[in-house]
N, CA, C and O of each residue as an XYZ file, in Angstrom:
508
protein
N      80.843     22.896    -15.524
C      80.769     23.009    -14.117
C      79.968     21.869    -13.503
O      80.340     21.375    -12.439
N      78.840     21.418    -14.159
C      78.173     20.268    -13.577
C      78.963     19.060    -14.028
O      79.770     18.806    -14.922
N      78.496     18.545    -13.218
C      79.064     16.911    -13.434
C      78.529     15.999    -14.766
O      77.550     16.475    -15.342
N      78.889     15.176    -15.116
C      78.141     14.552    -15.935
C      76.913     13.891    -15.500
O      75.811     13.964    -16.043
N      77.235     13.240    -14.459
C      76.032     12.592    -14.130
C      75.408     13.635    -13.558
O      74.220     13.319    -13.619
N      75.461     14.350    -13.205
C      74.355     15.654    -12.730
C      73.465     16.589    -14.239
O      72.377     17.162    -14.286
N      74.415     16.397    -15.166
C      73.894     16.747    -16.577
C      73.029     15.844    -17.112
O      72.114     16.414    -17.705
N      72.965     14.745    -17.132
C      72.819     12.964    -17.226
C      71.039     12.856    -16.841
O      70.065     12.575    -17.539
N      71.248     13.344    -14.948
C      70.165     13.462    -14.622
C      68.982     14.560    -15.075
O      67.809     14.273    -15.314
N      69.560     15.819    -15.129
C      68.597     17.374    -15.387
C      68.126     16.896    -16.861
O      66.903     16.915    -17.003
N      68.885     16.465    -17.997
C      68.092     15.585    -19.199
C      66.999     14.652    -19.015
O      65.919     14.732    -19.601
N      67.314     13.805    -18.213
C      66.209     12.630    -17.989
C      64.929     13.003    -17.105
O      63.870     12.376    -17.142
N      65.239     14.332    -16.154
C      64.286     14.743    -15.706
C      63.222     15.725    -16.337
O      62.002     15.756    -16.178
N      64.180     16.638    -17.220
C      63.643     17.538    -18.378
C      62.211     16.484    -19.224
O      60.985     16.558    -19.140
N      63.218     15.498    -20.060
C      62.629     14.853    -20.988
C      61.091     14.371    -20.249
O      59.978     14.810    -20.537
N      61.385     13.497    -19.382
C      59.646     13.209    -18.430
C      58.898     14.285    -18.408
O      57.803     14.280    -18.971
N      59.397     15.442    -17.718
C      58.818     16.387    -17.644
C      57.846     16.888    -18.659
O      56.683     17.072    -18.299
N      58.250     17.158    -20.052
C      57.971     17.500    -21.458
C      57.317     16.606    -21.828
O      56.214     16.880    -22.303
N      57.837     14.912    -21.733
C      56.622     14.397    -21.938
C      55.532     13.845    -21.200
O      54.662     13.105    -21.659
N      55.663     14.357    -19.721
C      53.875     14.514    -19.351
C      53.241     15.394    -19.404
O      52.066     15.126    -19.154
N      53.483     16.675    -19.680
C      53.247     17.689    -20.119
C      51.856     17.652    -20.939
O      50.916     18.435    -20.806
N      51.958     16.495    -21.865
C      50.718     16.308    -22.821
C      50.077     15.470    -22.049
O      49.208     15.099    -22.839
N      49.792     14.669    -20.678
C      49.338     14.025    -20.120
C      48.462     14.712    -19.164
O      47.781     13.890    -18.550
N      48.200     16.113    -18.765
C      47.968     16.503    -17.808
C      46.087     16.450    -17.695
O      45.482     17.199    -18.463
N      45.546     15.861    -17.060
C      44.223     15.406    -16.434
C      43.535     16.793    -16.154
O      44.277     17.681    -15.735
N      42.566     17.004    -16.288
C      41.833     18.276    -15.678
C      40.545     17.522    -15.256
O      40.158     16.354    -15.294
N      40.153     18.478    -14.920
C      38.356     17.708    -14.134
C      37.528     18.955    -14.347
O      38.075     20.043    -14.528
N      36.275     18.815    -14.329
C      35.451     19.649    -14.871
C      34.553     19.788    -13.520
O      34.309     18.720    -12.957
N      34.047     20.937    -12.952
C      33.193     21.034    -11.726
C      32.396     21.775    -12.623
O      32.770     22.381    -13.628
N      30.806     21.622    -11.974
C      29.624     22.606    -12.036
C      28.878     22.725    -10.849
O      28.902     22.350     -9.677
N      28.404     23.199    -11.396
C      26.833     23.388     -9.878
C      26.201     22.095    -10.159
O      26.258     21.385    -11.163
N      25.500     21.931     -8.894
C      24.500     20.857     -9.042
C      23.180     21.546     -8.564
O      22.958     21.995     -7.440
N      22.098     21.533     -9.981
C      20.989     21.962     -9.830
C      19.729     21.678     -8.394
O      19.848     20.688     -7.672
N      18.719     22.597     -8.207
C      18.249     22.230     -7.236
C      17.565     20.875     -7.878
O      17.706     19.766     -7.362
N      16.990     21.059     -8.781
C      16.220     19.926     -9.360
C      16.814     18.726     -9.914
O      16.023     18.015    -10.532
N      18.063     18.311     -9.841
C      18.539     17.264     -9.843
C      18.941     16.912     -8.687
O      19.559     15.849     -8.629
N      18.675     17.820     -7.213
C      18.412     17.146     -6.112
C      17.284     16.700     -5.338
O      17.352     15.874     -4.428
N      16.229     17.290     -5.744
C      14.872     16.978     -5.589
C      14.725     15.955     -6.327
O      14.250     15.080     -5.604
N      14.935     15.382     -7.870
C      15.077     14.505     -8.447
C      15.191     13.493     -7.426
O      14.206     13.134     -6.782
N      16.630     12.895     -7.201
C      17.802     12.053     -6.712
C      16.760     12.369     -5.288
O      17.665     11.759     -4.719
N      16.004     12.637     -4.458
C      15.906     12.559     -3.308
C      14.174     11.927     -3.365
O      13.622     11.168     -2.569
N      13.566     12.645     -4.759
C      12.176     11.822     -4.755
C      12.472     10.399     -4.909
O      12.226      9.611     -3.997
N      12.988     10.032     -6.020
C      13.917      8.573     -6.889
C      14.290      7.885     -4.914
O      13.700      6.854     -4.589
N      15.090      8.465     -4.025
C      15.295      7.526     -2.678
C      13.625      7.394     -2.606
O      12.968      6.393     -2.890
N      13.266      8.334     -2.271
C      12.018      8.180     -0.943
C      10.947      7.237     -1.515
O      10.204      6.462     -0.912
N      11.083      7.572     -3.214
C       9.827      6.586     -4.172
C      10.774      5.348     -3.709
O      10.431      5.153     -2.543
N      11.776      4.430     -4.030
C      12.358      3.270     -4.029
C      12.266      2.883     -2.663
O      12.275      1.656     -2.559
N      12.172      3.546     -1.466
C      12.748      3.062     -0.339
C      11.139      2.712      0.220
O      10.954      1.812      1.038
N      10.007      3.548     -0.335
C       8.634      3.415     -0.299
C       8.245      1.803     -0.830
O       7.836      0.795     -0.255
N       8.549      2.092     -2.014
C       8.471      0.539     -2.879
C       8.779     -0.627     -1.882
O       8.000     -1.444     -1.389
N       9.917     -0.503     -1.745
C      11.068     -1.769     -1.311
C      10.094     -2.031      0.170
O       9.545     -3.132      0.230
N       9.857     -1.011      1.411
C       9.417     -1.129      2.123
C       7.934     -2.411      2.319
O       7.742     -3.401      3.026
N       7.000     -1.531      1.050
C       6.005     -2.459      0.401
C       6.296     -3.847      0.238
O       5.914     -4.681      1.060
N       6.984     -4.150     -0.830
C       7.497     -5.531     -1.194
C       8.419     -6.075     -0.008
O       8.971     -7.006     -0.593
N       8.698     -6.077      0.699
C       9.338     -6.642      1.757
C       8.741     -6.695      2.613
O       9.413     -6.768      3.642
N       6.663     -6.702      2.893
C       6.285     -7.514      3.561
C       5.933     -8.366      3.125
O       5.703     -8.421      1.917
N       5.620    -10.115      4.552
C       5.641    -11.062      4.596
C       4.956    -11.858      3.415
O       5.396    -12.911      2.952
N       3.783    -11.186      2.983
C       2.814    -11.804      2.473
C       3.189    -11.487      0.748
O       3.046    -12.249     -0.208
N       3.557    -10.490      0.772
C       3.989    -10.220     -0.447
C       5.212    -10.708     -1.509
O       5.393    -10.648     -2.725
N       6.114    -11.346     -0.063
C       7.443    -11.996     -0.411
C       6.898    -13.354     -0.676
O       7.281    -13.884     -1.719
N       5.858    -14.181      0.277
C       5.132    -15.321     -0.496
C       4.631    -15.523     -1.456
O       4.726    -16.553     -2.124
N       3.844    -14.321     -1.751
C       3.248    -14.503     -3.251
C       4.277    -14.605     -4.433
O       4.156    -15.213     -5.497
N       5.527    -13.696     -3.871
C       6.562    -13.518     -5.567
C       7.497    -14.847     -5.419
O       8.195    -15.154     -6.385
N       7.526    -15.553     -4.373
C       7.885    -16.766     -3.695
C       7.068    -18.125     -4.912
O       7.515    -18.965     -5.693
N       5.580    -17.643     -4.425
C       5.041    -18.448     -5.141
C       4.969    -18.879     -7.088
O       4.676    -19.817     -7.829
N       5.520    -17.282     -7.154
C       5.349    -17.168     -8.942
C       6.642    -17.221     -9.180
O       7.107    -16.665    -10.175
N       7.546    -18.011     -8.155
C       9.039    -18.027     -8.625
C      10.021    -16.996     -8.803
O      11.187    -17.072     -9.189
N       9.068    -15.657     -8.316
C      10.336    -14.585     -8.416
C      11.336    -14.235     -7.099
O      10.838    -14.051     -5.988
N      12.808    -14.160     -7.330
C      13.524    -14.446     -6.145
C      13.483    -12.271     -5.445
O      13.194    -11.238     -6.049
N      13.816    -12.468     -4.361
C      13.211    -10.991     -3.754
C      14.464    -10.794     -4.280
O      13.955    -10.815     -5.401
N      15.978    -10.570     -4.587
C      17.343     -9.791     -4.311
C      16.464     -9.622     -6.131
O      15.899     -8.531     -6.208
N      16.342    -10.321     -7.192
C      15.957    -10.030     -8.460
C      14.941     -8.694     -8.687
O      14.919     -7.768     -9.498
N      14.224     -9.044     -7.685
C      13.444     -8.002     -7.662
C      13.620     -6.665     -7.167
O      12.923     -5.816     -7.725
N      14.711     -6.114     -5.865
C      15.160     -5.049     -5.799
C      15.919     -5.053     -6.364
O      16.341     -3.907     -6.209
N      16.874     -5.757     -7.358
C      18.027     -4.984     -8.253
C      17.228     -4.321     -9.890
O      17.722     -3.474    -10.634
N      15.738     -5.130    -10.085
C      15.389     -4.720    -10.825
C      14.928     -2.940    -10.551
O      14.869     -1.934    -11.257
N      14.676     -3.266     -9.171
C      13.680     -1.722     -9.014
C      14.788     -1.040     -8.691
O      14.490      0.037     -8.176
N      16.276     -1.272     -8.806
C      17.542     -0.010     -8.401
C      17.259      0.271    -10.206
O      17.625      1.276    -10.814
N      16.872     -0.350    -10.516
C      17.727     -0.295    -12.213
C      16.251      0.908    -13.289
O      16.390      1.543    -14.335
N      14.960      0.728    -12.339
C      14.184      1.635    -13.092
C      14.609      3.630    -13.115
O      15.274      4.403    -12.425
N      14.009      3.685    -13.969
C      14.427      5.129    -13.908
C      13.375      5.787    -13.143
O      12.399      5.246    -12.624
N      13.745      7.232    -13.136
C      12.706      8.087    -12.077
C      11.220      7.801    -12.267
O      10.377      7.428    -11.450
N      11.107      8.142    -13.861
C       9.474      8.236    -14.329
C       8.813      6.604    -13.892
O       7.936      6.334    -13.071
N       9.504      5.819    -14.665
C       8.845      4.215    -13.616
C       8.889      3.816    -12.369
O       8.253      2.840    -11.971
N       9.564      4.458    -11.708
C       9.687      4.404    -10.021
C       8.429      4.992     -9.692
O       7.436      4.384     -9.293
N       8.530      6.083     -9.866
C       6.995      7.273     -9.458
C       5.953      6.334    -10.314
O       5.377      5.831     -9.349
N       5.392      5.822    -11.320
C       4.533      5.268    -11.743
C       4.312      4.153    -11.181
O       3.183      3.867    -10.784
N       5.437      3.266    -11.039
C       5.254      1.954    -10.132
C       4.283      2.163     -8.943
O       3.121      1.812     -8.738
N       5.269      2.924     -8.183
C       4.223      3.667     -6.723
C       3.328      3.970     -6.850
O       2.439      3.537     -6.116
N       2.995      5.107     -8.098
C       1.378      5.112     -8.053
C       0.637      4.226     -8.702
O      -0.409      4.827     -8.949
N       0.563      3.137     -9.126
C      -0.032      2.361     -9.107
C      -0.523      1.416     -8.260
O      -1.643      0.913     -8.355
N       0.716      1.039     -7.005
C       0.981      1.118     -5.657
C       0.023      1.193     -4.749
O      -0.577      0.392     -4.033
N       0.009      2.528     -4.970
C      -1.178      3.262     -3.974
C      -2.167      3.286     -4.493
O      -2.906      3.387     -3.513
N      -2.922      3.269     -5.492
C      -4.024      2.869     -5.774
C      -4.762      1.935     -5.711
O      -5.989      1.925     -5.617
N      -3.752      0.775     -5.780
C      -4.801     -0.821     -5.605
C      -5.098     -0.708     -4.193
O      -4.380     -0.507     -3.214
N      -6.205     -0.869     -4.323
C      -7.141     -1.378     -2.529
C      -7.099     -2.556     -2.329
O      -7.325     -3.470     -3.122
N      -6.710     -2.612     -0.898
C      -6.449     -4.251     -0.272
C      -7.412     -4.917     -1.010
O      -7.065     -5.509     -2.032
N      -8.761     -4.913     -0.591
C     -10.017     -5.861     -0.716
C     -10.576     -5.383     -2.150
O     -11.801     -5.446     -2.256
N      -9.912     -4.947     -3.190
C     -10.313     -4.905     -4.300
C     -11.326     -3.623     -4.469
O     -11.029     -2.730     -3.675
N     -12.262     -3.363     -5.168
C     -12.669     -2.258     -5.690
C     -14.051     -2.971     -4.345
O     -14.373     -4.137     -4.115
N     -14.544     -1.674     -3.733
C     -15.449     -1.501     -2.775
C     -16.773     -1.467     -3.749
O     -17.573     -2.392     -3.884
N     -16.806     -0.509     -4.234
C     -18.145     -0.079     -4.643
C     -18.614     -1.564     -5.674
O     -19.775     -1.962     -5.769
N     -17.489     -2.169     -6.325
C     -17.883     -3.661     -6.833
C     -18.481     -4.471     -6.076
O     -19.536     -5.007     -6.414
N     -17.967     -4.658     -5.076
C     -18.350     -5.528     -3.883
C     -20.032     -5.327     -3.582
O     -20.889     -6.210     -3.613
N     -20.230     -3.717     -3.251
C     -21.147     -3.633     -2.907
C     -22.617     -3.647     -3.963
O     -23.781     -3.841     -3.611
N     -22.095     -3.378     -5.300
C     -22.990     -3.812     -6.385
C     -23.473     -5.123     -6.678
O     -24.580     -5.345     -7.167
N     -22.579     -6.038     -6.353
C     -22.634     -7.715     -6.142
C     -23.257     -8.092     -5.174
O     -24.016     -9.020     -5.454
N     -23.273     -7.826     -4.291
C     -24.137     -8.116     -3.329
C     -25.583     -7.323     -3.275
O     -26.441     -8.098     -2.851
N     -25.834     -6.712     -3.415
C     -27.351     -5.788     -4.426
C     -27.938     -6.799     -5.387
O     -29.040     -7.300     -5.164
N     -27.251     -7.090     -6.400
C     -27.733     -7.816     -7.594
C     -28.267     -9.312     -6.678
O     -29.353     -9.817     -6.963
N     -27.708     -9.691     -5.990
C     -27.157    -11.312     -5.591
C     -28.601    -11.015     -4.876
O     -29.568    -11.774     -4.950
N     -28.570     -9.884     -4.233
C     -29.838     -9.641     -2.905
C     -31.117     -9.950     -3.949
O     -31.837    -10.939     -3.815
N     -31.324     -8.745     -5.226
C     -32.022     -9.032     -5.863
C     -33.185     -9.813     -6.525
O     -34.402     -9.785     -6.707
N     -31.509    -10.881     -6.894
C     -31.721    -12.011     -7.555
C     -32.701    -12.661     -6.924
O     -33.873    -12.578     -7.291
N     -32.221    -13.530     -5.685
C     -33.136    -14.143     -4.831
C     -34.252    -13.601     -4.228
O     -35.081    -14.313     -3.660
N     -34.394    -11.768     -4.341
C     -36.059    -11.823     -4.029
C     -36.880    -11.974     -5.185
O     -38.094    -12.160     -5.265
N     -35.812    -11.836     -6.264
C     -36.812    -12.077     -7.573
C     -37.750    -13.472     -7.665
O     -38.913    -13.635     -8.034
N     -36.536    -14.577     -7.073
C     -36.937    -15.810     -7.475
C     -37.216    -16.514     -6.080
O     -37.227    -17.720     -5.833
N     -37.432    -15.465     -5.258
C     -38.405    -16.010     -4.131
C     -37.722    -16.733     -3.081
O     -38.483    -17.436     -2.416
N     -36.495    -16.762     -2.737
C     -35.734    -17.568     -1.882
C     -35.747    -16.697     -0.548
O     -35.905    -17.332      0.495
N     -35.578    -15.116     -0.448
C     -35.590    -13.985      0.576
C     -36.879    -13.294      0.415
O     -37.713    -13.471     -0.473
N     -36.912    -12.530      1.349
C     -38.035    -11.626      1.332
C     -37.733    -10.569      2.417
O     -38.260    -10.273      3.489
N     -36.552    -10.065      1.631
C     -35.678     -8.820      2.288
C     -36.334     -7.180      1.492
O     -36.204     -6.060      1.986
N     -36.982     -7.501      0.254
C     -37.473     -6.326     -0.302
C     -38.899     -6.508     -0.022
O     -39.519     -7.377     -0.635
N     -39.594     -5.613      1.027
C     -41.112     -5.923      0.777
C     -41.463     -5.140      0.093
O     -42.666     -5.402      0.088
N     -41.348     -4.321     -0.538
C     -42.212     -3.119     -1.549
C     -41.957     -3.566     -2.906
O     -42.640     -3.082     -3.809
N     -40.876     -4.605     -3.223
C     -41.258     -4.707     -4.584
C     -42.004     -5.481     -5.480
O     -42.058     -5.168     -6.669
């Protein structure tokens, strides 16, 4: 009752059929944890903190000066992982502009010292 070429075709369409059959793609969904979004959102706010830092003026001179180019330097800091991002920063935030205070102020004590020891000031009268 069918035609040949209508038989011709329902074969050639069959056969594809059967053999993509073994081709068929699936995809896998899950949840996405809260903590791999807190993750992924500390990881922005630490990098975008960083980058902010290093992209002022004075700071781009200095890495200027030691030959490091700035695009080298944010592709390095896309490329750290969470735990060195957060460590970077806090290290970050710890250095004080003008260096350690209480140093400063011990140096200048001693220095005061010195010279009433050897008689140049006479800023300590009681000793």
């Amino acid at each position: 009752m069918m035609s040949f070429r209508a038989r011709g075709f329902v074969v050639r369409l069959m056969s594809v059929a059967l053999i993509c059959m073994g081709f068929v793609q699936t995809s896998s969904a899950g949840m996405i944890s809260t903590g791999y979004l807190i993750d992924n959102e500390t990881r922005d706010a630490s990098l975008a903190r960083v980058e902010v830092l290093l992209a002022r003026q004075d700071i781009e001179r200095q890495l200027l000066a030691f030959g490091v180019d700035a695009e080298f330097v944010a592709e390095r800091l896309r490329g750290m992982s969470n735990t060195e991002l957060l460590a970077l920063e806090g290290r970050l935030d710890t250095q004080l502009a003008g260096g350690d205070a209480l140093a400063v102020i011990g140096t200048v004590f001693l220095v005061l010292l010195i010279l009433e020891l050897v008689g140049v000031t006479d800023i300590f009268k009681s000793i």
